[in-house]
Structures are given as C-alpha cells and as structure tokens.
PALO-977212 format. One record per residue: x, y, z of N, C-alpha, C in turn; residue in three letters; residue number from 0. Coordinates in pm, 1 decimal. Atoms other than C-alpha are relative to their C-alpha. Layout:
<vexnus>
+----------+----------+----------+----------+----------+----------+----------+----------+----------+------+-----+
|      n.x |      n.y |      n.z |     ca.x |     ca.y |     ca.z |      c.x |      c.y |      c.z | type | seq |
+----------+----------+----------+----------+----------+----------+----------+----------+----------+------+-----+
|        X |        Y |        Z |        X |        Y |        Z |        X |        Y |        Z |  ALA | NUM |
...
+----------+----------+----------+----------+----------+----------+----------+----------+----------+------+-----+
</vexnus>
This chain:
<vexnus>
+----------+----------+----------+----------+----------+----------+----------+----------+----------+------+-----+
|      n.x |      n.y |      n.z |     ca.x |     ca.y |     ca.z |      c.x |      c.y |      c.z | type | seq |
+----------+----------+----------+----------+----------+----------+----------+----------+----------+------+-----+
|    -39.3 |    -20.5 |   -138.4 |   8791.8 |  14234.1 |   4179.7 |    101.5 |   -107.6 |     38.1 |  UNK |   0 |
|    -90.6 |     79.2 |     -9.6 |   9120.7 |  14094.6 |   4328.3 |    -34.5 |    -18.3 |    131.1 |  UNK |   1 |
|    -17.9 |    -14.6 |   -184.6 |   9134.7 |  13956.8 |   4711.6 |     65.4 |   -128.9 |     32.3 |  UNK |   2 |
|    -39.3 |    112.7 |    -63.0 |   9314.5 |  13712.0 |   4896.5 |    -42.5 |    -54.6 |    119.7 |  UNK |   3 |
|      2.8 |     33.8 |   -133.7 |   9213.6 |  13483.6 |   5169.9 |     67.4 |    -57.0 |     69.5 |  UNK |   4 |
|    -73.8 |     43.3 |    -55.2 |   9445.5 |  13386.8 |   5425.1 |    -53.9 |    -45.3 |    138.5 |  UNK |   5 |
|     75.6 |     66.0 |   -126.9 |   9386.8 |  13117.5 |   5731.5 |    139.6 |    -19.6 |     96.7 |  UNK |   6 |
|   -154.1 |     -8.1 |    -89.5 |   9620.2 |  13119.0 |   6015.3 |    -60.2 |   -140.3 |    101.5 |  UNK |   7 |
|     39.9 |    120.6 |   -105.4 |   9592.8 |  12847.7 |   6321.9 |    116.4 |    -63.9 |     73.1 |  UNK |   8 |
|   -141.2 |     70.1 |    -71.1 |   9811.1 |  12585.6 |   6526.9 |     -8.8 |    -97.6 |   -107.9 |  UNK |   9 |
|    -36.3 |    128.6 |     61.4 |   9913.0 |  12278.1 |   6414.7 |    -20.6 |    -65.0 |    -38.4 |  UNK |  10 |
|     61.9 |    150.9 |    -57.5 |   9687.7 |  12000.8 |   6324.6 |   -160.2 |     43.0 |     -4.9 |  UNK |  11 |
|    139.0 |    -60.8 |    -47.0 |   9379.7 |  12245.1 |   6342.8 |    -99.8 |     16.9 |    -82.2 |  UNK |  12 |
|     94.1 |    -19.5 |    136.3 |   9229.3 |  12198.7 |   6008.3 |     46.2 |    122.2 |    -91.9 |  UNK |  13 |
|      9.1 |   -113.5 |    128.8 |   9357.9 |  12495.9 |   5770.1 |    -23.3 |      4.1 |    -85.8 |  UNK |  14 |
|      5.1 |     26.7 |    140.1 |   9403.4 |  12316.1 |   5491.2 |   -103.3 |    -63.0 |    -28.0 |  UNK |  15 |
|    139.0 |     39.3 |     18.8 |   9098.5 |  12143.9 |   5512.2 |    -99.1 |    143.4 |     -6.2 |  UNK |  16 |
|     64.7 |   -163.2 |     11.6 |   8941.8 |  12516.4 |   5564.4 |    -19.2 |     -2.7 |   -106.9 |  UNK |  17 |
|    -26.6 |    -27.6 |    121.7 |   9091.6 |  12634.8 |   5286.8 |    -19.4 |    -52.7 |   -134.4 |  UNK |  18 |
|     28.2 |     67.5 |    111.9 |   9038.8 |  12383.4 |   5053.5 |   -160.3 |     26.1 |    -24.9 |  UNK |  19 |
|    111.5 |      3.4 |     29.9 |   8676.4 |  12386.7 |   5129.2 |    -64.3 |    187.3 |      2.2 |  UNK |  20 |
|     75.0 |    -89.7 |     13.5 |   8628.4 |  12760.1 |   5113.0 |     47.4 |     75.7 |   -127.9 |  UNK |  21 |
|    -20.6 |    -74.4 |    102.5 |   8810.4 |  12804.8 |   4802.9 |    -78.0 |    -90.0 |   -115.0 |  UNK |  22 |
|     84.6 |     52.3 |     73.7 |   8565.6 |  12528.2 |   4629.4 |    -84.7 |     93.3 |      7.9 |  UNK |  23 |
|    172.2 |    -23.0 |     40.3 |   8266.1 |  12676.2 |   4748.0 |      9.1 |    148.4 |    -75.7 |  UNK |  24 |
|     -8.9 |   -135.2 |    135.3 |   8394.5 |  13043.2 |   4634.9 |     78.2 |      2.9 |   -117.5 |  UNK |  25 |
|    -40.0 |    -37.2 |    124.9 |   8540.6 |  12935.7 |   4337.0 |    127.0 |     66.7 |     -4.6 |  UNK |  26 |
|   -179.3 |    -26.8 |     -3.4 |   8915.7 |  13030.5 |   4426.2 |    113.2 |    -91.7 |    -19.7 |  UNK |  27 |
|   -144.2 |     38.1 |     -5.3 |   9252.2 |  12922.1 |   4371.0 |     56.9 |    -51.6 |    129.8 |  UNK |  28 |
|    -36.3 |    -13.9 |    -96.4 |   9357.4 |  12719.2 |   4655.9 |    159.0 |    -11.2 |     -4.9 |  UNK |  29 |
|   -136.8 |      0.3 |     -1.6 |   9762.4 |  12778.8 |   4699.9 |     80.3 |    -36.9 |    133.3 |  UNK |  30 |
|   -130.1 |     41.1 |   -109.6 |   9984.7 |  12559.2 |   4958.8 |    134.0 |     76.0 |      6.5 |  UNK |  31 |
|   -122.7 |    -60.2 |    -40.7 |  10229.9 |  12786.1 |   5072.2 |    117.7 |     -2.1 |     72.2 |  UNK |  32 |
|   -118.6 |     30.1 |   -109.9 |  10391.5 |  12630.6 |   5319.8 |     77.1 |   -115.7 |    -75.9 |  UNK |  33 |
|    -39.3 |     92.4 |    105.8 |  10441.6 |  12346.3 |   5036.3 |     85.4 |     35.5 |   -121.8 |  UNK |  34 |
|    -88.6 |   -145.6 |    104.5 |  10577.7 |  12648.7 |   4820.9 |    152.3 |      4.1 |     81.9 |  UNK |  35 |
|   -116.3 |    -25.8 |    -52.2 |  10814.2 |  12727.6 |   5090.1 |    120.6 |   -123.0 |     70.8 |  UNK |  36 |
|    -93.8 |    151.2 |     -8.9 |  10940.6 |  12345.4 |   5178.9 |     79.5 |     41.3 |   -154.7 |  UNK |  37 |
|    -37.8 |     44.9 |    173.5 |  10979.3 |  12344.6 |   4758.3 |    123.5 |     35.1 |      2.7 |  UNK |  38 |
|   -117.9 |    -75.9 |    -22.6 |  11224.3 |  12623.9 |   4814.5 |    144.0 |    -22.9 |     46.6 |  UNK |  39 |
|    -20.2 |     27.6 |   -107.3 |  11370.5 |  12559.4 |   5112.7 |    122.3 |   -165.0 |    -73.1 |  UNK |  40 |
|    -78.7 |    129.7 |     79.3 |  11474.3 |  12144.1 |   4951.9 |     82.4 |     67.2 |   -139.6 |  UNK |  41 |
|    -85.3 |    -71.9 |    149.7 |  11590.5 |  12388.3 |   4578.8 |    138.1 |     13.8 |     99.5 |  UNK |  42 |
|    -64.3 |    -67.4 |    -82.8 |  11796.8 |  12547.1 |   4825.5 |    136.9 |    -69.2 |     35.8 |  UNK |  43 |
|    -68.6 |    128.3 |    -30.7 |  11983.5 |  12220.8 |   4978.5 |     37.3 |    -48.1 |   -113.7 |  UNK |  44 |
|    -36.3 |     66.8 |    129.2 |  11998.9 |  12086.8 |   4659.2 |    110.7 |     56.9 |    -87.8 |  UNK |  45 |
|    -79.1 |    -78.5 |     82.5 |  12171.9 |  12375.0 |   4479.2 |    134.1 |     18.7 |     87.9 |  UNK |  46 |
|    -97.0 |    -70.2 |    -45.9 |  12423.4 |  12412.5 |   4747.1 |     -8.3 |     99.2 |     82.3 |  UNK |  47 |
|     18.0 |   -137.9 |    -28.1 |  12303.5 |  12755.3 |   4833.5 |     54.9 |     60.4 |    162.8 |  UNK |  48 |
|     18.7 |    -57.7 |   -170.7 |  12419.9 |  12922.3 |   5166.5 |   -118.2 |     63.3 |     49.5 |  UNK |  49 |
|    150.3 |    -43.6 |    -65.2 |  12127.1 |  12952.9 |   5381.5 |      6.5 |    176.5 |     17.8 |  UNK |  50 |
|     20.2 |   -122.4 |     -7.8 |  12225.0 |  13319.7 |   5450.9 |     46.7 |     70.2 |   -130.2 |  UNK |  51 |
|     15.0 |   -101.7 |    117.2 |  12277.4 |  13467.0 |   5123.0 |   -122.3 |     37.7 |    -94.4 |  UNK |  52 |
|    127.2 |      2.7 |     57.4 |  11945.7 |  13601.0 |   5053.1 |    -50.0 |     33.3 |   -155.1 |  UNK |  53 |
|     -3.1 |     27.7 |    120.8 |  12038.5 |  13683.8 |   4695.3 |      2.1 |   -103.9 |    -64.7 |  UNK |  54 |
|    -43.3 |    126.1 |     89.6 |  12122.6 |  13359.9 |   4559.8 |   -169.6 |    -51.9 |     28.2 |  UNK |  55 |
|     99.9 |     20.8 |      7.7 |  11805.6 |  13251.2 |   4734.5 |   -102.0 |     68.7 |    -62.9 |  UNK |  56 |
|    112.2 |    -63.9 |    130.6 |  11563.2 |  13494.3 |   4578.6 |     22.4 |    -23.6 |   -120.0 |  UNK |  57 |
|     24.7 |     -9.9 |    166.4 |  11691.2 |  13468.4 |   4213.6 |      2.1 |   -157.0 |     -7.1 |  UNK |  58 |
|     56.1 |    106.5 |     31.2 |  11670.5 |  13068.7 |   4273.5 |   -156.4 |    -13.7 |      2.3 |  UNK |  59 |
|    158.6 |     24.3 |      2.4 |  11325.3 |  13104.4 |   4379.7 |    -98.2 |     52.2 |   -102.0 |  UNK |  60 |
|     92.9 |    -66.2 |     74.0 |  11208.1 |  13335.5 |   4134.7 |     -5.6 |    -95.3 |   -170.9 |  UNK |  61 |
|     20.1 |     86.0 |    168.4 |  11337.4 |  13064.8 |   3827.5 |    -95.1 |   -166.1 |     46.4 |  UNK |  62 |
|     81.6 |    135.1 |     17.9 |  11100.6 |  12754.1 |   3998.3 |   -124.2 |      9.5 |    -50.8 |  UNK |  63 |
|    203.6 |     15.2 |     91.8 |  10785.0 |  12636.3 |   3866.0 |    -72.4 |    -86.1 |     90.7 |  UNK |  64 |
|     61.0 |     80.7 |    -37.3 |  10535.1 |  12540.9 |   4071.3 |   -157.4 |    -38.6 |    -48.1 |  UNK |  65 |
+----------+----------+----------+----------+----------+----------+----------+----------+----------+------+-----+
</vexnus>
C-alpha cells in the first residue's frame, strides 16, 4: 500500500516537528519539501537560469540529487 501524508499550517506552527514525529512513529519517509524547493530555487541562481523559462527549470531539476 502506497499513501502520502501531507501537513499544511502557518508559520512557526510546528509542521516539521509534526511530521517528523509522525513519520517515526509510522515508520515513513520524512521528506522536506520546502528544503527541496529552496535546493532548486539556489540550482536555479546558480546556473544562471531565467526565472521564467519553465523548461530550463524542469530539466535542471529533474538532473539534482537530493
């Protein structure tokens, strides 16, 4: 069985503390996404990239490793 859990909130409000502790106790994968999308986001700046060419951005994002 596949499923994802996703936590939404404000600012400051605990998510990642959530998340961390509900993917110990069930034994999940916890994945920073918003840490995914900084990663990007700095590739991005780095390479040059024009912020609006959403090609260049997708096929950079799809060669990182996180």
């Amino acid at each position: 069985m596949h499923f994802v859990v996703t936590i939404d909130g404000t600012a400051a409000s605990g998510k990642s503390t959530t998340a961390i502790g509900v993917a110990e106790r069930l034994g999940l994968f916890y994945i920073d996404s918003g840490a995914m999308y900084r990663g990007v986001a700095l590739a991005v700046l780095r390479a040059g990239i024009d912020i609006t060419d959403r090609h260049a951005i997708a096929n950079l994002a799809r060669k990182l490793k996180f």
